[in-house]
DSSP file (Angstrom, degrees, kcal/mol; ACC not computed):
  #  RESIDUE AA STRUCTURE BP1 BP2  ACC     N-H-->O    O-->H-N    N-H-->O    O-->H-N    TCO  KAPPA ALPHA  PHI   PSI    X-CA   Y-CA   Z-CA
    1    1 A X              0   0    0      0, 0.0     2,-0.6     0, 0.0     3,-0.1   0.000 360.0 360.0 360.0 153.6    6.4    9.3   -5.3
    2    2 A X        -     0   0    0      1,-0.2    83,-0.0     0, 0.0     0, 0.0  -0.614 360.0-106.1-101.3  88.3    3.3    8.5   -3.0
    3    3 A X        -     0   0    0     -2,-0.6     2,-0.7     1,-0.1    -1,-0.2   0.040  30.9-118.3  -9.5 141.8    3.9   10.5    0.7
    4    4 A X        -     0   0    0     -3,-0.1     2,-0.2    81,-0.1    -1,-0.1  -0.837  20.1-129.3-106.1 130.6    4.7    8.4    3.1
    5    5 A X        -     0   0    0     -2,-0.7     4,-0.1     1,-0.1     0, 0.0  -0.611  20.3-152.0 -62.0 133.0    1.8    8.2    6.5
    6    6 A X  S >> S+     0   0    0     -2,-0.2     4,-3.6     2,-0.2     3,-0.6   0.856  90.2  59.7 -38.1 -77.6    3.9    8.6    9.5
    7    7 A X  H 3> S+     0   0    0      1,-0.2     4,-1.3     2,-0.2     5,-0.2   0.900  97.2  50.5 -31.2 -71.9    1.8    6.9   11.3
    8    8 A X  H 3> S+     0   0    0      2,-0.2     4,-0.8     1,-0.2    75,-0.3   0.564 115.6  50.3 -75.2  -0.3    1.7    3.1    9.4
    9    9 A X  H <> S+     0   0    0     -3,-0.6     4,-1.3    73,-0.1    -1,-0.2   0.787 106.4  52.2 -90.7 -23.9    5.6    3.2    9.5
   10   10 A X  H  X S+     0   0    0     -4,-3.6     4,-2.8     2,-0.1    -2,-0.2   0.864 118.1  38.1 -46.5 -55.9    5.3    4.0   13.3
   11   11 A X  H  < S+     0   0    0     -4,-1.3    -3,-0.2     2,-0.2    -2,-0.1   0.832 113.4  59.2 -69.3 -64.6    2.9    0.8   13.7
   12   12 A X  H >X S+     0   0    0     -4,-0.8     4,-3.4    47,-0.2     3,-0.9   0.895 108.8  40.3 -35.6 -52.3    4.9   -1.1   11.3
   13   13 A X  H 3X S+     0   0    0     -4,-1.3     4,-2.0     1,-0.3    -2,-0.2   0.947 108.2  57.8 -86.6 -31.0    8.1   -0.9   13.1
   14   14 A X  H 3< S+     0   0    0     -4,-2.8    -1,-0.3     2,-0.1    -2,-0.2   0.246 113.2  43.5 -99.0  48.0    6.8   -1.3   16.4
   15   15 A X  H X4 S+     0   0    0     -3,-0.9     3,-2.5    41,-0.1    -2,-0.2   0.673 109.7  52.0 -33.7 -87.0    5.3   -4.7   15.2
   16   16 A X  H 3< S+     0   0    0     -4,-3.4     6,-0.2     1,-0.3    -2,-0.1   0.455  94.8  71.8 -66.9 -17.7    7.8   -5.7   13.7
   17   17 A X  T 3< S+     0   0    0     -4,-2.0     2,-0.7    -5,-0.2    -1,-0.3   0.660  75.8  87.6 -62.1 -24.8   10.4   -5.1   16.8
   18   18 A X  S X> S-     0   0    0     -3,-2.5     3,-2.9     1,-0.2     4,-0.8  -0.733  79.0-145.5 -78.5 110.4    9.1   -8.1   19.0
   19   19 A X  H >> S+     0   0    0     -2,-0.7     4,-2.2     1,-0.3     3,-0.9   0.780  96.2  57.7 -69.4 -27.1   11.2  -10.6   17.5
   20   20 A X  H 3> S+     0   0    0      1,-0.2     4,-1.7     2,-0.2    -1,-0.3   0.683 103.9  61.8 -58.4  -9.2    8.1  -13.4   17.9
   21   21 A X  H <> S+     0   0    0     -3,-2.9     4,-1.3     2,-0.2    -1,-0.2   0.629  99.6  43.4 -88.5 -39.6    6.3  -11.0   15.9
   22   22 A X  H <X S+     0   0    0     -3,-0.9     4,-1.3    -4,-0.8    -2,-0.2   0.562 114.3  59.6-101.6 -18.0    8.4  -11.1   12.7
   23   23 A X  H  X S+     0   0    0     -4,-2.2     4,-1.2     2,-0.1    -2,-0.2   0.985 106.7  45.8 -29.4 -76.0    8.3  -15.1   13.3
   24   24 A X  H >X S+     0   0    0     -4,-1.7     4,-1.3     1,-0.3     3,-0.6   0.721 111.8  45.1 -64.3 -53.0    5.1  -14.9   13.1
   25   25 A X  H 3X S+     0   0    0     -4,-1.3     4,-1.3     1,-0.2    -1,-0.3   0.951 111.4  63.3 -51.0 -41.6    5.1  -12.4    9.6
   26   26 A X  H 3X S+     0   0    0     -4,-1.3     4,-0.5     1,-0.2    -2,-0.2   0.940 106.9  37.6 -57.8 -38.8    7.7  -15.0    8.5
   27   27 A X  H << S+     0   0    0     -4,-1.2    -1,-0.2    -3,-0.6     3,-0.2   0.893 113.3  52.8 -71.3 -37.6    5.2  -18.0    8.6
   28   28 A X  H  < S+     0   0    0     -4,-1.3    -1,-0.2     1,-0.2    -2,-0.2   0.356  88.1  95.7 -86.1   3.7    2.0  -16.2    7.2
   29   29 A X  H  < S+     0   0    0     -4,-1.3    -1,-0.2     1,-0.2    -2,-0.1   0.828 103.6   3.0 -72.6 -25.8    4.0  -15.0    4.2
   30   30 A X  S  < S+     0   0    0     -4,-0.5     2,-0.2    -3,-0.2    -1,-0.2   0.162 128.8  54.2-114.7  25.7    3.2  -17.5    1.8
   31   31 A X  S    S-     0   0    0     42,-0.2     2,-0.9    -3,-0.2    44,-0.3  -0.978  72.0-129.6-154.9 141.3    0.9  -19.6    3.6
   32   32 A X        -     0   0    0     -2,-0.2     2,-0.3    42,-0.1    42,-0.2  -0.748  35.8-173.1 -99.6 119.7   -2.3  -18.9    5.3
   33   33 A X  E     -A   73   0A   0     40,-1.9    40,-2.0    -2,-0.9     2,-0.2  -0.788  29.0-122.9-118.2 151.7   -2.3  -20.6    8.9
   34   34 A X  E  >  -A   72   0A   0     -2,-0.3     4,-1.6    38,-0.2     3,-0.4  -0.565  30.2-120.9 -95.9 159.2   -4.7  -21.0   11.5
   35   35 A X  H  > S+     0   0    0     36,-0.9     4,-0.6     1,-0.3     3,-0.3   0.764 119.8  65.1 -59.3 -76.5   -3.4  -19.2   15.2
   36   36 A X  H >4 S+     0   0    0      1,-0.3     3,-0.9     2,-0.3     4,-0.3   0.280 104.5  38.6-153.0 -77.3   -3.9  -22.3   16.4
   37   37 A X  H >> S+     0   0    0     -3,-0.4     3,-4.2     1,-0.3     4,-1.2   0.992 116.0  51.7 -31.6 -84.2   -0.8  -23.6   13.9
   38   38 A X  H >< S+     0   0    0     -4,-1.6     3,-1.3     1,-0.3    -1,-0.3   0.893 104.3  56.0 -36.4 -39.1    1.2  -20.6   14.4
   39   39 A X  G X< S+     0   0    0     -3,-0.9     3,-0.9    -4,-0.6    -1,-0.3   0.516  97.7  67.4 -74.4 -14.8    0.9  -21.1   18.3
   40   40 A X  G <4 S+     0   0    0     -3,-4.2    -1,-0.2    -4,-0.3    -2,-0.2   0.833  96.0  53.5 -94.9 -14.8    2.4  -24.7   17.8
   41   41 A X  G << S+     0   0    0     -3,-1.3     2,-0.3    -4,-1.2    -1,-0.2   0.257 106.0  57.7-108.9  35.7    5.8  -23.3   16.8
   42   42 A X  S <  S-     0   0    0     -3,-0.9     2,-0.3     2,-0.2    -3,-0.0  -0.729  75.7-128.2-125.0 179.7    6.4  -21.0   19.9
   43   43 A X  S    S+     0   0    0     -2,-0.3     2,-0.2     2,-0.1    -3,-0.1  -0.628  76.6  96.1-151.5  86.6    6.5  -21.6   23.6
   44   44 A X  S    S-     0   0    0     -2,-0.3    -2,-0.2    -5,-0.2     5,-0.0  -0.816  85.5 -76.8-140.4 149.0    4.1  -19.1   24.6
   45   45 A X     >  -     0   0    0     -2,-0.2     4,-2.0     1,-0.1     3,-0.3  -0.102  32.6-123.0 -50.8 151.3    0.2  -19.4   25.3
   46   46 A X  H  > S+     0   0    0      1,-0.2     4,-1.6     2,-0.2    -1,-0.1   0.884 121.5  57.4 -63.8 -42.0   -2.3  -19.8   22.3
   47   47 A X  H  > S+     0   0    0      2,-0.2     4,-1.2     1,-0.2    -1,-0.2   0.776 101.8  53.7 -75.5 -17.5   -3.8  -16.6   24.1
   48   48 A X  H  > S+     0   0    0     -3,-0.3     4,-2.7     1,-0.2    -1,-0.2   0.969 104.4  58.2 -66.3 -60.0   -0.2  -14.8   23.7
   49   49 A X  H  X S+     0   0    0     -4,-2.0     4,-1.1     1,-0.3    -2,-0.2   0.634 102.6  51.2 -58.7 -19.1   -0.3  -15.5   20.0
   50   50 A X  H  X S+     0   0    0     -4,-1.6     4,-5.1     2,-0.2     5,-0.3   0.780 104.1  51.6 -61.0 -47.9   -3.4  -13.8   19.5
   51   51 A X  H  X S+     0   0    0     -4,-1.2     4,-3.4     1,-0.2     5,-0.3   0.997 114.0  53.3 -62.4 -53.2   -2.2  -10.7   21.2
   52   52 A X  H  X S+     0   0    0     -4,-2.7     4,-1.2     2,-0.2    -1,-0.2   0.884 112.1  40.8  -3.2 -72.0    0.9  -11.3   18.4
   53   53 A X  H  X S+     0   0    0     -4,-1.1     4,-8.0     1,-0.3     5,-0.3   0.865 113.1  59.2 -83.5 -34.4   -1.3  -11.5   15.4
   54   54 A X  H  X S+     0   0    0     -4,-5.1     4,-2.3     1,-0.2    -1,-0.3   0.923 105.3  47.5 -70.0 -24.4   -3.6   -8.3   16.9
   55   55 A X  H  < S+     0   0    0     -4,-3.4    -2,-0.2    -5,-0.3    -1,-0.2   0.835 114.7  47.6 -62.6 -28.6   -0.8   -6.0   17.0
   56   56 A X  H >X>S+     0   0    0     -4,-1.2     3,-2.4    -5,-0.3     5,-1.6   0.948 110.2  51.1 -80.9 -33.4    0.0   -7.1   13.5
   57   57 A X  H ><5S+     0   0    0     -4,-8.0     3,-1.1     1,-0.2    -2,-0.2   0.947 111.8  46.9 -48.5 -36.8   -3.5   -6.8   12.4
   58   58 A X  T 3<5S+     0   0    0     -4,-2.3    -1,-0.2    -5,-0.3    -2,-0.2   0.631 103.6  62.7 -62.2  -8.0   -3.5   -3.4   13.8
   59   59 A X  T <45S-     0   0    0     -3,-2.4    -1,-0.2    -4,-0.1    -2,-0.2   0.565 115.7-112.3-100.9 -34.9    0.0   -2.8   12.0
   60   60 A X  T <<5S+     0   0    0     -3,-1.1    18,-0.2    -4,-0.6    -3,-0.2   0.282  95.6 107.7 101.7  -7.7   -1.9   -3.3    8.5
   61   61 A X      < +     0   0    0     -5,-1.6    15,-1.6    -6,-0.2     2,-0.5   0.737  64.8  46.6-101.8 -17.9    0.5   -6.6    8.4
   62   62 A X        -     0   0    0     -6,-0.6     2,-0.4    13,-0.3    -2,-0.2  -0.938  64.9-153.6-119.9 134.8   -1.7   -9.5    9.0
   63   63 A X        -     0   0    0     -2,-0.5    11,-2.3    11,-0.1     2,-0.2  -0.942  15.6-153.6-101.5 133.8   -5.1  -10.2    7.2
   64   64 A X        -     0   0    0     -2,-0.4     2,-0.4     9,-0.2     9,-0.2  -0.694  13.2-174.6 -98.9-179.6   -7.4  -12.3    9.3
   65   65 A X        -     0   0    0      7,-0.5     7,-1.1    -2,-0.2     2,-0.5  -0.989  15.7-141.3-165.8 144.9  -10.1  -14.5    7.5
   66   66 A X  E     -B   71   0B   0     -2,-0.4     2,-0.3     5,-0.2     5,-0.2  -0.988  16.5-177.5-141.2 134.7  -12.6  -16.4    9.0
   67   67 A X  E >  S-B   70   0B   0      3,-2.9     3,-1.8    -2,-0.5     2,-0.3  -0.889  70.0 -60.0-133.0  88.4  -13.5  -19.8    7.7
   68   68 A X  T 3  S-     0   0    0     -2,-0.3    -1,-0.1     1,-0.2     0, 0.0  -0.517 126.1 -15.4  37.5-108.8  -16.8  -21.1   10.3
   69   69 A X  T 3  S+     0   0    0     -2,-0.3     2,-0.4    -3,-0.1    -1,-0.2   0.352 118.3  96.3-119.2  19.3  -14.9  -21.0   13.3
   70   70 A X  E <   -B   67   0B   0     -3,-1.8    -3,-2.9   -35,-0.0     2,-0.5  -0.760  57.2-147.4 -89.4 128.4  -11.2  -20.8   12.3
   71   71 A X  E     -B   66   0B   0     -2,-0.4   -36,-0.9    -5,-0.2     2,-0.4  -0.901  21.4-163.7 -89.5  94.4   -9.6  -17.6   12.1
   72   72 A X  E     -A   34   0A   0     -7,-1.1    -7,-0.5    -2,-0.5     2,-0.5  -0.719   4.2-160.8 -73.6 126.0   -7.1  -17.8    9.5
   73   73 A X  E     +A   33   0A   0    -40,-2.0   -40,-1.9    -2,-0.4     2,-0.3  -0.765  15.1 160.2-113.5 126.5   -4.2  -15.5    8.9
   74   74 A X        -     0   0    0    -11,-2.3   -11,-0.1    -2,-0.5   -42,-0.1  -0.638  43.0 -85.8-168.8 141.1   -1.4  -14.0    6.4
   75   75 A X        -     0   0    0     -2,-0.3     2,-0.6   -44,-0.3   -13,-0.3   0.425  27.4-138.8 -18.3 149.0    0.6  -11.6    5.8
   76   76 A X    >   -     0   0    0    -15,-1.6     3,-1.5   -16,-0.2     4,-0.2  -0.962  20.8-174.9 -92.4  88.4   -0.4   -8.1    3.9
   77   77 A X  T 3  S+     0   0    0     -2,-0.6   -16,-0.1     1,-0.3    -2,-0.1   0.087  76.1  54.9 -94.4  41.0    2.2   -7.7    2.1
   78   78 A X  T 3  S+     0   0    0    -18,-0.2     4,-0.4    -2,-0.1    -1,-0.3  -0.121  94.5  74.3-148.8   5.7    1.4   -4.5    0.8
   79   79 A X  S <  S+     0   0    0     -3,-1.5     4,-0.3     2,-0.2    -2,-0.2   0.397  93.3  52.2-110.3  -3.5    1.0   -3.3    4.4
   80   80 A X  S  > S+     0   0    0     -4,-0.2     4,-1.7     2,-0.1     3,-0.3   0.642  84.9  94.5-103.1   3.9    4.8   -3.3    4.8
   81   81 A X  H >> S+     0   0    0      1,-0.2     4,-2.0     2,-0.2     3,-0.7   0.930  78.7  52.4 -71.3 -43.6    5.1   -1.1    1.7
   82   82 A X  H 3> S+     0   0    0     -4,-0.4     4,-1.6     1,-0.2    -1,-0.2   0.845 112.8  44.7 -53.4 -39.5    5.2    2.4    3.5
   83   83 A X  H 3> S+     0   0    0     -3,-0.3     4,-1.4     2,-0.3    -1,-0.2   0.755 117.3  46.5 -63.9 -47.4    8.0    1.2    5.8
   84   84 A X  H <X S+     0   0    0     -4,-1.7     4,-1.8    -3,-0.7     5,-0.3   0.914 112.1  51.9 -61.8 -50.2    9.7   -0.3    2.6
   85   85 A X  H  X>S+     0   0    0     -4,-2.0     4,-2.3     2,-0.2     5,-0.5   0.925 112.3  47.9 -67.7 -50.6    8.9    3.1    0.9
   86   86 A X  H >X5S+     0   0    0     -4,-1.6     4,-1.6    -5,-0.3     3,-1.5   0.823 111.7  43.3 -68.3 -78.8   10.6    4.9    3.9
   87   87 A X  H 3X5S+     0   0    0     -4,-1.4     4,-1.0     1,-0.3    -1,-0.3   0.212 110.9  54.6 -20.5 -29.2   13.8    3.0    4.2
   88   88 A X  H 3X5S+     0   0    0     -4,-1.8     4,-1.7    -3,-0.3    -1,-0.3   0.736 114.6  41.5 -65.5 -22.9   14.4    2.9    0.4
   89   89 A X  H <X5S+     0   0    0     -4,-2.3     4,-2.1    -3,-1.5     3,-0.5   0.946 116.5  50.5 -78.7 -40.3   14.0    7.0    0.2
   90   90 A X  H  X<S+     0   0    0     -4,-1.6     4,-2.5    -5,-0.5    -1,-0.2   0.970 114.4  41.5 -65.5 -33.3   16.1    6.9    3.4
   91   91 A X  H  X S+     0   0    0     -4,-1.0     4,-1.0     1,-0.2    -1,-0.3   0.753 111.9  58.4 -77.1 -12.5   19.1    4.3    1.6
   92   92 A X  H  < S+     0   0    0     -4,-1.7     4,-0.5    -3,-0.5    -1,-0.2   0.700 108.1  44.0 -99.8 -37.7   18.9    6.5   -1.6
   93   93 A X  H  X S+     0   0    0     -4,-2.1     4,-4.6    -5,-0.3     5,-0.2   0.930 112.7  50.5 -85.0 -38.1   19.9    9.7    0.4
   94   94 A X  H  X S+     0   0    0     -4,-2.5     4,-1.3    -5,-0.2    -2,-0.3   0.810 112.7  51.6 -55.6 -33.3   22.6    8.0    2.4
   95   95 A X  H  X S+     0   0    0     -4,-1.0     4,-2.8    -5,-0.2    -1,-0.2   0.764 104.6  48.9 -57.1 -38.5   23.7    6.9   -0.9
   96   96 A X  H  > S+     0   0    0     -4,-0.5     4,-5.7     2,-0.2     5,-0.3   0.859 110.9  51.8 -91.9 -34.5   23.8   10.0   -2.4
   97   97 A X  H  X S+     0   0    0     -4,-4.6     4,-3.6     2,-0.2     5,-0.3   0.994 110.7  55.7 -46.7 -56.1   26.0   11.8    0.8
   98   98 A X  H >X S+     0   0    0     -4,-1.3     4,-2.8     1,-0.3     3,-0.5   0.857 110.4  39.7 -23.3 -77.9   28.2    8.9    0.3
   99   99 A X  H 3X S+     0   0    0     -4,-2.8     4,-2.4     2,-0.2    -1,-0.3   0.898 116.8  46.6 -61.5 -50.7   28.6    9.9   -3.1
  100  100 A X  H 3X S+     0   0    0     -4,-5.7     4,-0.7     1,-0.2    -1,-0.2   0.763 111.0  52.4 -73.8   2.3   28.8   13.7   -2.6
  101  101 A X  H XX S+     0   0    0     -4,-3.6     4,-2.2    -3,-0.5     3,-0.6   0.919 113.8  49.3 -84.6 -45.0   31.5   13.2    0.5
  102  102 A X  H 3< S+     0   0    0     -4,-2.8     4,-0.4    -5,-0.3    -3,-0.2   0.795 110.7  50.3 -44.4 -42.1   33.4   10.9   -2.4
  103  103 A X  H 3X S+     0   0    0     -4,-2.4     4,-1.0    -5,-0.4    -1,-0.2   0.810 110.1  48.8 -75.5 -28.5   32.9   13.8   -4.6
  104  104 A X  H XX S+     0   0    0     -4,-0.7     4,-2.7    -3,-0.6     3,-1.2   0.940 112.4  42.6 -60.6 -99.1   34.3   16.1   -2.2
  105  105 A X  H 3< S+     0   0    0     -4,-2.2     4,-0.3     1,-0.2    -2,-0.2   0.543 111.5  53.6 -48.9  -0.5   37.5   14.4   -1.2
  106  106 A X  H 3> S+     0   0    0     -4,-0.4     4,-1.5     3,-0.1     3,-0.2   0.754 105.6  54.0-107.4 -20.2   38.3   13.5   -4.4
  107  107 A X  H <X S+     0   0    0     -3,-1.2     4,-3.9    -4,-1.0     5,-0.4   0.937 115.1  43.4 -32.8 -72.7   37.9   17.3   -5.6
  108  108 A X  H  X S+     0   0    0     -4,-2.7     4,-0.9     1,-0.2    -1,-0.2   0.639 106.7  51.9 -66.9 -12.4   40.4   18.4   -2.8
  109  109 A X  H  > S+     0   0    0     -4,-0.3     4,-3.5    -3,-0.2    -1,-0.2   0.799 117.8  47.6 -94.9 -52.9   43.2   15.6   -3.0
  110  110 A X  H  X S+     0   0    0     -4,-1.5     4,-2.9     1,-0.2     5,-0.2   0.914 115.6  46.9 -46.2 -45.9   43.0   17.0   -7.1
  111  111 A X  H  X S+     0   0    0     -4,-3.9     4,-1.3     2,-0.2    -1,-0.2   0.989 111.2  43.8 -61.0 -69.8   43.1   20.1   -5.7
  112  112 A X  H  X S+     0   0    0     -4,-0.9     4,-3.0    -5,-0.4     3,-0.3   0.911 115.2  49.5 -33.0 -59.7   45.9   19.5   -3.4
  113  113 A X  H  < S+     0   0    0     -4,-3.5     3,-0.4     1,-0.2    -2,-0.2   0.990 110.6  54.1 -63.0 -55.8   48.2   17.4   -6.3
  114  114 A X  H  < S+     0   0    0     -4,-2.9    -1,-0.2     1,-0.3    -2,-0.2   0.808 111.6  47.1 -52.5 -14.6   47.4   20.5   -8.7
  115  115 A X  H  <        0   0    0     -4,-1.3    -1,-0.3    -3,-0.3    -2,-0.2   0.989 360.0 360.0 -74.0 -58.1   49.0   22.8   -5.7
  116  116 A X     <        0   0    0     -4,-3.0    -1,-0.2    -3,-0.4    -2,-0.2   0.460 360.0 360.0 -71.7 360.0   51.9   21.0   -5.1
């Protein structure tokens, strides 16, 4: 498996922690929207929703595209894969305590009937 950069999961998650910020991923994920559109479904300044969409650009999470004098935007979704990457390796290991704390107590209660 691929190291994971430190760094782009650092950046990822604090994106993704302003909850207008994971709106905003939620809208460009299967449609490419102009800020201007994205700004219509908040009640914050157009100028706010820029600062938004640069912290996700900066995150690796938003592609912008520029079409004459529209900036268009949508999700990267390949920019949330380290974060994804991190957080499966992390449920895989909890998984696997799980299972050897299972393995464990069920060893010693065996242990225990064979005693008594």
């Amino acid at each position: 498996m691929e190291e994971i950069d430190p760094d782009s999961i650092d950046n990822a998650i604090k994106a993704i922690s302003e909850p207008r910020r994971r709106a905003i991923l939620k809208l460009v994920a299967h449609q490419e929207l102009p800020a201007g559109r994205i700004a219509e479904h908040f009640e914050v300044t157009r100028p706010a929703i820029s600062q938004h969409l640069q912290v996700l650009k900066e995150a690796g999470l938003v592609i912008e595209r520029r079409e004459g004098t529209k900036r268009l935007y949508r999700a990267r979704h390949e920019g949330l894969a380290p974060l994804r990457q991190f957080l499966d390796e992390m449920w895989a290991e909890s998984l696997d305590f799980a299972r050897r704390i299972a393995e464990g107590e069920r060893g010693l209660s065996d242990h225990r009937a064979e005693a008594g």
